[in-house]
N, C-alpha and C positions, 0 to 999 in steps of 0.2 A: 451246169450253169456257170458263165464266166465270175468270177469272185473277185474281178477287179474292174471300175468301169469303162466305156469302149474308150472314150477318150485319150484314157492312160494306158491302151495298149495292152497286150496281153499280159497276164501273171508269169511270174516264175515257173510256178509247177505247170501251166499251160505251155509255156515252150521247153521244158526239161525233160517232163513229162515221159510225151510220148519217145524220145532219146535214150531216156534212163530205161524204159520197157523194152527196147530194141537190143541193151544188153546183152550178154551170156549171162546165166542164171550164176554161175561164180563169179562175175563182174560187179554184179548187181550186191551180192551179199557180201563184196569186200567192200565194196564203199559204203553200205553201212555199216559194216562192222568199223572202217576207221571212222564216221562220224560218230560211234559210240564215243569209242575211247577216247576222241579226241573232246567228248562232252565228259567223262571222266575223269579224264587230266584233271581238265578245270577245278572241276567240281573237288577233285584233290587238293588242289594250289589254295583253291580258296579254304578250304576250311583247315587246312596247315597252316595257312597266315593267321587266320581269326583264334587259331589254340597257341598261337606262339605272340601273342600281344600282351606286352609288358603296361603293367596298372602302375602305376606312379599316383599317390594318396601324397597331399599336400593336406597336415593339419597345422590347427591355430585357429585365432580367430570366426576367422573363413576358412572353414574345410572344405575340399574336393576332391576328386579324383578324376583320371583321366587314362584314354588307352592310347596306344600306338606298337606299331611293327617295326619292326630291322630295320626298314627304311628311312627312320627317325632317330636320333639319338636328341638325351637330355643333354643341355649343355650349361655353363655357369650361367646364373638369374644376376642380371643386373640391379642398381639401387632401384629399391621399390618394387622389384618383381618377385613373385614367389614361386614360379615354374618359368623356364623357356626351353620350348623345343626347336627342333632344326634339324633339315633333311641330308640326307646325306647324299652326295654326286652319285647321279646314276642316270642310266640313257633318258634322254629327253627332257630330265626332270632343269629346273634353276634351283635358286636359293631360295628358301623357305622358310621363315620361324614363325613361331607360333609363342605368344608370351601372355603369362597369367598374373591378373593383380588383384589387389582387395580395396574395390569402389566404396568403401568405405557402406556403413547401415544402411537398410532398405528406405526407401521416400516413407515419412509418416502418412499422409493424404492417400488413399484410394481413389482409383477412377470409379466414377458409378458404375462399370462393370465391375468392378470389385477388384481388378489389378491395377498394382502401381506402374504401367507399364508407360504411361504419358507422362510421370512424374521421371525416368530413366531417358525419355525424349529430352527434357527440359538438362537434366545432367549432361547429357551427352556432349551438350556443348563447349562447356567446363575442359570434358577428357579433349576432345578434340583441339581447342587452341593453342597448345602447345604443338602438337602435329602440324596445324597450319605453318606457326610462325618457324618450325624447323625444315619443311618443306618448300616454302615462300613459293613463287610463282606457279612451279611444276603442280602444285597441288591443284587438284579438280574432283568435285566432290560428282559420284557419278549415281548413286542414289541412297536412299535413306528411309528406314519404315521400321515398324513391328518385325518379329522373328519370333519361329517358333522350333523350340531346340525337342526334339523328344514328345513327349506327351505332356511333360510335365513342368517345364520350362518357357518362359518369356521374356523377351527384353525386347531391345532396342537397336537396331543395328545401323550402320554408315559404311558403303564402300566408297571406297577413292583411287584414286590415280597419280601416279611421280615419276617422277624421273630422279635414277641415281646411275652418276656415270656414264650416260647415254645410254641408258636400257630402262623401258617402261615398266612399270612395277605397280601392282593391284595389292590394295590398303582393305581389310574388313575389320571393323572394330564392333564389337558387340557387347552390353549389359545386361547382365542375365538376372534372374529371381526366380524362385520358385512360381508358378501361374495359382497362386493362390491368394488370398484376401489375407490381408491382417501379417504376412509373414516376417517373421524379426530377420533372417537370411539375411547377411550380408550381401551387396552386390558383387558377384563376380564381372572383369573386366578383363575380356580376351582380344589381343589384336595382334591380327596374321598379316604379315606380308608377305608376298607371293613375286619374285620374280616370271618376266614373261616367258613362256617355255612351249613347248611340243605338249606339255602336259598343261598348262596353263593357259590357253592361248588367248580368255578374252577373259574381264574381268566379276562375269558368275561362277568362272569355274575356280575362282578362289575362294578355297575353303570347302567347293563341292566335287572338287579331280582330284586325284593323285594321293599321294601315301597323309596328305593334313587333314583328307576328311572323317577320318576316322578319332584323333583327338578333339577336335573342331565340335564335329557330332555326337560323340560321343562321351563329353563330359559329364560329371553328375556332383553335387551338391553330395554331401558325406563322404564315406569310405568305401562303402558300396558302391560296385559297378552297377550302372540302369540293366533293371532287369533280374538283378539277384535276392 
């Protein structure tokens, strides 16, 4: 039975198919044995990168912690930041930082779902007016809503849009809290900017492409990495 419908034409394995059977029987088992390995490789690359990612633990106040790979280096935190990352040149990628601050105590008020997460809507605005008025016209706010970092995490997110230099550049700011009721947590306030890139190309895949979704996502509240 065709596994794909008539309109869209035949599948893949209906036209390789009968090709790949027409083989020599040594033909046939070199090319899967390079598709192993070459699903090997990966599978090596990947979990070499995930064993070789440096925790960086921000305490005080607001404690956190955060991952990233080779691709990332820590660099000086400007006034009022308490982490900032940033990528380093490499094929496709732009310029990238990622910067950590302390939004000061949780919203006292609960939503009647029991997160402060509409009280972090109403702050957001706060964080954001300085961004406006140092961006001036180029700015363009391109959406805004709830976010859900992990299982255990919520906030508040805003992407944007600018121009520096004459190259477009995608803005994600985010206010986080533990997804719990009642929690003292300070707010954590993370905001990436993403030049445009091969790795970048439109403004969702900032924060969700390339070597910053792994700090991005992978934040946590204490000193414990999510998950440990």
């Amino acid at each position: 039975m065709p596994i794909a419908r008539p309109e869209y034409g035949p599948s893949l394995a209906e036209v390789a198919g009968p090709r790949f059977r027409r083989l020599p029987p040594l033909a046939r088992w070199g090319g899967l044995a390079v598709a192993v390995l070459v699903i090997l490789l990966v599978a090596v690359v990947w979990v070499a990168r995930g064993e070789s990612l440096t925790q960086t633990v921000i305490e005080g106040p607001l404690t956190f912690n955060t991952r990233y790979d080779d691709r990332i280096e820590r660099v000086e935190a400007g006034p009022g930041e308490l982490l900032r990352l940033a990528t380093k040149p490499g094929p496709g990628r732009g310029e990238e930082s990622l910067v950590f601050r302390d939004a000061g105590p949780a919203p006292t008020q609960d939503e009647p779902a029991g997160g402060p997460v509409a009280q972090l809507a109403l702050r957001m605005a706060g964080v954001m007016r300085p961004v406006r008025e140092e961006l001036a016209d180029s700015f363009r706010v391109r959406s805004e809503g709830r976010v859900k970092i992990g299982r255990d995490y919520a906030g508040w997110l805003v992407r944007y849009q600018f121009r520096r230099d004459g190259t477009t550049w995608y803005g994600v700011r985010a206010l986080l809290l533990p997804d719990e009721s009642g929690t003292t947590e300070r707010v954590l306030d993370m905001s990436l900017q993403s030049e445009k890139s091969d790795v970048v190309q439109q403004i969702s895949e900032a924060g969700s492409n390339g070597p910053m979704r792994t700090p991005f996502y992978g934040v946590a509240f204490g000193t414990e990495k999510p998950g440990s």
